[in-house]
Each structure stands twice: as structure tokens, then as C-alpha cells.
C-alpha positions as CSV (number, residue, x, y, z in Angstrom):
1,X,-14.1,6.4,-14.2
2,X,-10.5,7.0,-11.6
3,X,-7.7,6.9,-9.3
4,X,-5.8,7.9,-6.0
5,X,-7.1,6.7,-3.0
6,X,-10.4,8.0,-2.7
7,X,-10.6,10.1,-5.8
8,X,-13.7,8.8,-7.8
9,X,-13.4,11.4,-10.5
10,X,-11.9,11.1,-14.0
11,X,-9.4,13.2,-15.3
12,X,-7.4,12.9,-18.9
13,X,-4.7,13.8,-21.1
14,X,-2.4,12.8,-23.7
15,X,1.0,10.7,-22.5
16,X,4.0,10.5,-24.8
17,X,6.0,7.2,-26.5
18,X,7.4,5.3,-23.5
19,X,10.3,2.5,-24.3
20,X,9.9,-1.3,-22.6
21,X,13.2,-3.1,-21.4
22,X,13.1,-6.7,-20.5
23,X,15.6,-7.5,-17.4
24,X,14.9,-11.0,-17.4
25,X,13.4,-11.0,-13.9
26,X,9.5,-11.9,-13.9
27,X,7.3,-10.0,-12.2
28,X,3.7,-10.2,-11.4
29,X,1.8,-7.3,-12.8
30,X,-1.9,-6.0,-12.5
31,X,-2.5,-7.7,-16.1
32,X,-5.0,-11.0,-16.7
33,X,-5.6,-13.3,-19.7
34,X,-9.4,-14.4,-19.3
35,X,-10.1,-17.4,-21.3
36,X,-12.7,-19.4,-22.0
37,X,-12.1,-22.6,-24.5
38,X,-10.1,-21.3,-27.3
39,X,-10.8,-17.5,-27.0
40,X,-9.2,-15.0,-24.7
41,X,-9.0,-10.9,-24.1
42,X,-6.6,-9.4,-22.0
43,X,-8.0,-7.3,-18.6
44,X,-5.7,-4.4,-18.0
45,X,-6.2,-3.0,-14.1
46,X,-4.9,0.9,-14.7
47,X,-4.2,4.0,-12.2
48,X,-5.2,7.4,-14.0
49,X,-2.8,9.6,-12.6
50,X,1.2,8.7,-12.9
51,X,4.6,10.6,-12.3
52,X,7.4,10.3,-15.3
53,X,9.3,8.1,-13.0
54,X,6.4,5.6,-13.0
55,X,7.5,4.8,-16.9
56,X,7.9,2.3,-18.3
57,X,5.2,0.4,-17.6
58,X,5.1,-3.3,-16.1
59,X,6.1,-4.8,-19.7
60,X,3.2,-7.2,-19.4
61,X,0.8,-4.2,-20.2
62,X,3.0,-3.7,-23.9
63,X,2.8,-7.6,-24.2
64,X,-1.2,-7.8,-24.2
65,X,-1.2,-4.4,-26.3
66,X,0.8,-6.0,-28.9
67,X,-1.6,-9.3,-29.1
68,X,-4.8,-7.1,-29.0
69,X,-6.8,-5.7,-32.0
70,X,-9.1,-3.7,-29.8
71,X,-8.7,-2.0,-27.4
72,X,-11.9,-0.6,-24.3
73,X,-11.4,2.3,-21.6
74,X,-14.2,3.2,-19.2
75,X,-15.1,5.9,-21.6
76,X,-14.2,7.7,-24.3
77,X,-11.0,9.2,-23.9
78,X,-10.9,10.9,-27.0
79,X,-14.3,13.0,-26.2
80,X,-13.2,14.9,-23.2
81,X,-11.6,18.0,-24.9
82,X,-15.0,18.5,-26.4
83,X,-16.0,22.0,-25.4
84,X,-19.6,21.0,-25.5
85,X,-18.9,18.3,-23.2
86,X,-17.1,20.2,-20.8
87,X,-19.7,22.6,-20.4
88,X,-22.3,19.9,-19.8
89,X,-19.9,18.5,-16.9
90,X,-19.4,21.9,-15.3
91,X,-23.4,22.3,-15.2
92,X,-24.2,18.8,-14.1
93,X,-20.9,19.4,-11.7
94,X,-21.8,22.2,-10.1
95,X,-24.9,24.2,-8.1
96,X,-27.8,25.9,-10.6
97,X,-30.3,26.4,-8.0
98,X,-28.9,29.0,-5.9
99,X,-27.2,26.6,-3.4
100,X,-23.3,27.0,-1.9
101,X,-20.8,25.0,-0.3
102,X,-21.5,27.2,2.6
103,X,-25.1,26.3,2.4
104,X,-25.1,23.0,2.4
105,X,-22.4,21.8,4.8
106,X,-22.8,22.4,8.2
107,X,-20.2,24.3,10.4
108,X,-17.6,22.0,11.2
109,X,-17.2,20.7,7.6
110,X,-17.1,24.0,6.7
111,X,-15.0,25.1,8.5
112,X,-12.2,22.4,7.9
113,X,-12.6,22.9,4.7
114,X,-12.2,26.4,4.5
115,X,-9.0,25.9,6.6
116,X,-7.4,23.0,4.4
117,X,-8.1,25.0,1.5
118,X,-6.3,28.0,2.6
119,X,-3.4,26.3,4.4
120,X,-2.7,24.1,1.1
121,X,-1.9,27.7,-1.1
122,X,-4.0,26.0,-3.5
123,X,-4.1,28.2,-6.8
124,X,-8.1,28.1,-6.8
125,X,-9.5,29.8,-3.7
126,X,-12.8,28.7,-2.3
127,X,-14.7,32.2,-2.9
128,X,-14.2,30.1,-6.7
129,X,-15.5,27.1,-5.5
130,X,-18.2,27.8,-3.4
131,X,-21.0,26.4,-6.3
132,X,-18.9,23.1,-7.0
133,X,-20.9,19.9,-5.7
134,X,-18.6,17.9,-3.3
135,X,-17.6,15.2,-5.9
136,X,-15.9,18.2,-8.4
137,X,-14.5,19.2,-5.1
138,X,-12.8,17.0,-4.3
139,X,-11.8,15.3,-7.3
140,X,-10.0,19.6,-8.2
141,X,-8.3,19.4,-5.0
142,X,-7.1,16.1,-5.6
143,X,-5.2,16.8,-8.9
144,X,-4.2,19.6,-7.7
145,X,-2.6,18.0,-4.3
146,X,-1.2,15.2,-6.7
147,X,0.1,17.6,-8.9
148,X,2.6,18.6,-6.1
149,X,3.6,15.4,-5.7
150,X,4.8,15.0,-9.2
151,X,1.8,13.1,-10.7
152,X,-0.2,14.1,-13.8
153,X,-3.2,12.6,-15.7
154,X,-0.4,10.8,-17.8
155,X,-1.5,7.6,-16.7
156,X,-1.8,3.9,-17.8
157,X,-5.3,4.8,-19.5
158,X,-4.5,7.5,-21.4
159,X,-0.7,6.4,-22.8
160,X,-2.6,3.7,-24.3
161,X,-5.2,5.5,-25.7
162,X,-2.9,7.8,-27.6
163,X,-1.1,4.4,-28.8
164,X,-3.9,3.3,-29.8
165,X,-5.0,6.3,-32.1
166,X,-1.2,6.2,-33.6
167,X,-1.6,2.8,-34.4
168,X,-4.9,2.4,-36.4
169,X,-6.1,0.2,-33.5
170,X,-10.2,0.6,-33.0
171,X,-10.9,1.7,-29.6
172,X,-14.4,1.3,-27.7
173,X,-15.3,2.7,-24.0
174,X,-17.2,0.2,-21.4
175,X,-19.7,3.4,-20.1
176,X,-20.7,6.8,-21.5
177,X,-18.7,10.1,-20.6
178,X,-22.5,11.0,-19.4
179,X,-22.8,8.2,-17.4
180,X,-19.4,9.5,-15.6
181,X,-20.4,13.2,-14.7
182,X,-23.6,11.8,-13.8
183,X,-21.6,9.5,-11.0
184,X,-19.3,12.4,-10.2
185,X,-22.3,15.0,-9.9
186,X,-24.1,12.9,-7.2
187,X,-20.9,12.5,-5.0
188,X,-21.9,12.8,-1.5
189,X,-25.4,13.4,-2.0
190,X,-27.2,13.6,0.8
191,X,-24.4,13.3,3.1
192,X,-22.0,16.0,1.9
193,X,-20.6,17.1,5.6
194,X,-19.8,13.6,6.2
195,X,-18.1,13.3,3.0
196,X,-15.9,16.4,2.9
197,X,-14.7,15.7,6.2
198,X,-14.0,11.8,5.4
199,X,-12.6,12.8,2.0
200,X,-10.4,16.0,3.6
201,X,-8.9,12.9,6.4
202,X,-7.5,11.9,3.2
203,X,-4.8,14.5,2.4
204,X,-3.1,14.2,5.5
205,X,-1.1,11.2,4.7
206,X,-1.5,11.5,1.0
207,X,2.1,11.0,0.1
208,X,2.6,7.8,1.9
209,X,-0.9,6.5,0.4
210,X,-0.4,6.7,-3.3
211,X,3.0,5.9,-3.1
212,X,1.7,2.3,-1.3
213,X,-1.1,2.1,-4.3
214,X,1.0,2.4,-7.0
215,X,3.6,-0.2,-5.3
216,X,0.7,-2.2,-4.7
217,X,-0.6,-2.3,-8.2
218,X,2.6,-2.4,-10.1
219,X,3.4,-5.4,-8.4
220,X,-0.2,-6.9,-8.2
221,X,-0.8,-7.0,-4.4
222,X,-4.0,-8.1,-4.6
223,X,-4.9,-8.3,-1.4
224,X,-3.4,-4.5,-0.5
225,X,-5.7,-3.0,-3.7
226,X,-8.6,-4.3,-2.2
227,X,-7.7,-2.7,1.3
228,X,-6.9,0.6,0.0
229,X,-9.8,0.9,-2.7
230,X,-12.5,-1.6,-1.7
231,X,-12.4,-1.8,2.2
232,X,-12.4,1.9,2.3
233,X,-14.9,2.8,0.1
234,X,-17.2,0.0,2.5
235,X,-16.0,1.8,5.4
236,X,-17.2,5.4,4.1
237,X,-20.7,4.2,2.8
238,X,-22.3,1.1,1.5
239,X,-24.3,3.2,-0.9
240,X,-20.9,4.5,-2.3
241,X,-19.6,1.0,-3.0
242,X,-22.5,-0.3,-4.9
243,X,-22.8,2.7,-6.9
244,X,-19.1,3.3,-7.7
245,X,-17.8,-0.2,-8.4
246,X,-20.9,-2.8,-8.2
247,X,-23.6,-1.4,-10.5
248,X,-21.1,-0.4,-12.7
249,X,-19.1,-3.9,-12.5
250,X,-22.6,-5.3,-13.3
251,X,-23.4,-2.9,-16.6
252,X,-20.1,-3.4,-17.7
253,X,-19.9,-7.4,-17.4
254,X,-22.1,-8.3,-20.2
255,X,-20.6,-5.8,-23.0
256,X,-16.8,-7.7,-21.8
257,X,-18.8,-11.0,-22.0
258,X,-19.7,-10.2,-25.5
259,X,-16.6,-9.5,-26.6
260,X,-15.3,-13.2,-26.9
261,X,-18.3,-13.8,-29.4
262,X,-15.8,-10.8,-31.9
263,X,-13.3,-11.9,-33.6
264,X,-10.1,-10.9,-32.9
265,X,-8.5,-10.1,-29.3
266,X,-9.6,-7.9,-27.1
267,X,-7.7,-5.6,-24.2
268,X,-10.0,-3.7,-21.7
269,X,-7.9,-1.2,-19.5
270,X,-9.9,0.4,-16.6
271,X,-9.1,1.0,-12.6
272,X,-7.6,-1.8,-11.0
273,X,-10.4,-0.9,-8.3
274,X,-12.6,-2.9,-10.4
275,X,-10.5,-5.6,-10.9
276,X,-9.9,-6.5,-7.2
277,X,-12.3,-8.0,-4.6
278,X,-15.5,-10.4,-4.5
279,X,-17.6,-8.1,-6.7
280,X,-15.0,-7.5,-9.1
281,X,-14.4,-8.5,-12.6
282,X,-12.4,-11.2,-12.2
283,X,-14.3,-12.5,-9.5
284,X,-17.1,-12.3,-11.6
285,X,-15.4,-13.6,-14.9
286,X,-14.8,-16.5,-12.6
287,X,-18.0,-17.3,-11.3
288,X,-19.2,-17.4,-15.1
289,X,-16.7,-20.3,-15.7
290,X,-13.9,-18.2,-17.7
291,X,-10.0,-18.8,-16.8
292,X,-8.2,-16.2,-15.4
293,X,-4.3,-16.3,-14.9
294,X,-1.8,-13.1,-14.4
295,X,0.4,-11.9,-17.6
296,X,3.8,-11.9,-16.6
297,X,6.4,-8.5,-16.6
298,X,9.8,-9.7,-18.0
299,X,11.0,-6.5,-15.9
């Protein structure tokens, strides 16, 4: 489902036509071929929110479009202008039973809260947040501190999505849009204080941080994506971890496993936090015998 540092929800929108152009210089990009005998697909690891200076693209991500037939985001793109679905989201997403923000956390997280939110001259006061469950909050103030930064939900995921419709190409999704408000809705649960306050920690150096993940996974530092998305997540909450990246890893595994018995080639494009670490896919992939091996950006 997403992703600056710490921002587990899923936001999307349209990107427009963005032009490749080879340097000659190669590059190592957050692209993989996974083989096995004479069958491959191409593993795309994306970020979901972008700034127009990001463009273009590592030319390894047009390469593997260009050889694939199919393409597979973490959900379906193409469903989340769906009033009806919205409206599901924003009851799953937010308080029915008569609880608040100011209910549920205690005083100090709160209180910091109620501080960063009116020190930030965000354009959606709390009074209009009090009923939002701590994943929709943060994931809102997120975009919206992003947003001041130059980035938009124009990222890898979505540009390729609206390729994709443009060019006829049959697009799938590895995990329902359900599934993903489900995940978002249950943010925190049971420890909201602790995760406002952990999450709020966050926007201090914000800047600095997705500047270093977006270096990191243009150029495929593999071992700097796992500290920023994997080691962190471990160091908020174990329970976190397994629920944001290894159960899903695990659901998703099989339905990319069955896509070497298709004909054709496959490219699956999700966040490059699920790509990286011991329990991610290509870990896996390679436990199950397949060949991995980085596409190369002639950039």
C-alpha cells in the first residue's frame, strides 16, 4: 500500500508522459529480473509520492515496461476515484462509536499533537480531525507536509498505471483496495499515544529523510532502504512489521509465483519496502530457487 518514511498509507493520482534519455553511464536501479529456467518477470521496487524533478525515471523501469505484457500494483489503482469506495474508507478510517482523538490519547500525545498541528498552518485544523483513527492521521498530515516539500502522489506507481491504460496493457493488483483501508484503519491500534508521538518524531527532520530515501532507492542502496523502512518499522513495533510487510509479503508470494506458469512477461511494481530485507520478496524469491539480478539504468 505506500511511501515516505513511516507513511503506511496509500495515496493516488494520475502522472503525465515522462521522456527517458540514455547518457551512457550505467546505473544500478531499484529494478530485478527474477528468473527461473527459461521464464522471467520483472520486480519493480516503487515510492508513491515524487516531486517533477524526480522525472525521468531510472531508464531501467521504461526498459522492463517495454518487455512486459502485464503489468501488477498493490491494488487497483484505477478503483480509488470510486465515490462508493471512498466513502467506505472514510467509515472504516475514521471513529463511528462516539470516540475522539482527544479520547483516546492520553495527555502528552495530545498535547504534542495539538501543538504540531497548529504550528505547521496545516489547511485542516484538528477540531476536523478529531474522529480520524491515527493511521488516516497521519497518513493526511503526511501528504500534506510532503506537499510543501514539492512532492505529489505522482509517483512511480501511478505513471505506470496511466501508461498502462494508454497502451492497452492488462493490469492486475497483488491485494484488494479493502484489504488496504482495513491495514490503514487499524494503524496504531491499541497503542495509539505511542504511535502519534513516534510518528509526530518523524516530521522533524522530514526534509533530510525523504530526500536520503529517494537517493537511496534511485540508486538501489539496498542496505540504506532496509534501514530507513525495515529497521524502523522493527524499532517502533514488531507487531507493525509483520502486519505491514510480512503477512502481506507472504499473501502476495504465491499470486507472483503463479505468474511464471502465464504466458507472456510480467512486471510487478509495488514499494521498494517490500523488496528489501530478509522477509522480503527477493529474499524470498531466492529461497524458492528463482534468479534474481538488478536491471541496469543506461542513465
Amino acid at each position: 500500500m505506500l511511501i515516505v518514511k513511516r507513511m503506511w498509507g496509500r495515496v493516488w493520482l494520475i502522472a503525465g508522459l515522462v521522456l527517458f534519455v540514455a547518457t551512457g553511464a550505467v546505473a544500478d536501479t531499484s529494478v530485478w529480473k527474477v528468473s527461473k529456467d527459461d521464464d522471467y518477470i520483472y520486480m519493480g521496487g516503487t515510492i508513491h509520492l515524487l516531486r517533477a524533478s524526480d522525472y525521468p525515471l531510472p531508464s531501467a523501469f521504461e526498459q522492463a515496461y517495454a518487455d512486459s505484457d502485464r503489468l501488477f500494483f498493490e491494488t487497483d489503482l484505477g478503483a480509488m476515484m470510486d465515490p462508493s469506495l471512498q466513502q467506505r474508507m472514510m467509515t472504516q478510517m475514521t471513529y463511528q462509536d462516539g470516540r475522539t482523538l482527544r479520547s483516546v490519547l492520553n495527555e502528552e500525545a495530545y498535547q504534542t499533537l495539538t501543538e504540531f498541528i497548529d504550528g505547521a498552518g496545516l489547511p485542516v485544523p484538528m477540531a476536523m480531525m478529531q474522529t480520524f483513527k491515527p493511521g488516516l492521521l497521519i497518513s493526511t498530515i503526511t501528504v500534506l507536509e510532503v506537499q510543501k516539500l514539492g512532492f505529489t502522489p505522482q509517483g512511480v506507481d501511478a505513471f505506470y498505471h496511466t501508461r498502462a491504460m494508454g497502451d492497452g496493457k492488462p493490469r492486475g493488483e497483488l491485494e484488494s483496495l479493502d484489504e488496504q483501508i482495513s491495514l490503514l484503519a487499524g494503524m496504531g491500534e491499541g497503542h495509539e499515544s505511542e504511535y502519534i508521538l513516534y510518528s509526530l518524531q518523524d516530521f522533524e527532520n522530514l526534509e533530510q529523510s525523504i530526500e536520503e530515501m529517494v537517493r537511496a532507492w534511485r540508486s538501489a542502496d539496498l542496505q540504506a532502504l532496509e534501514d530507513q523502512f525495515v529497521s524502523t518499522m522493527l524499532e517502533f513495533s514488531d507487531e507493525l512489521y509483520e502486519s505491514m510487510l510480512v503477512k502481506r509479503n507472504n499473501a502476495w508470494l504465491p499470486r507472483i509465483e503463479a505468474m511464471f506458469d502465464q504466458d507472456g512477461t510480467e512486471y510487478v511494481l509495488a514499494g521498494v519496502a517490500h523488496m528489501v530485507g530478509d522477509d522480503g520478496l527477493l529474499a524470498m524469491l531466492q529461497q524458492r530457487g528463482y534468479s534474481v539480478e538488478q536491471v541496469m539504468s543506461e542513465d
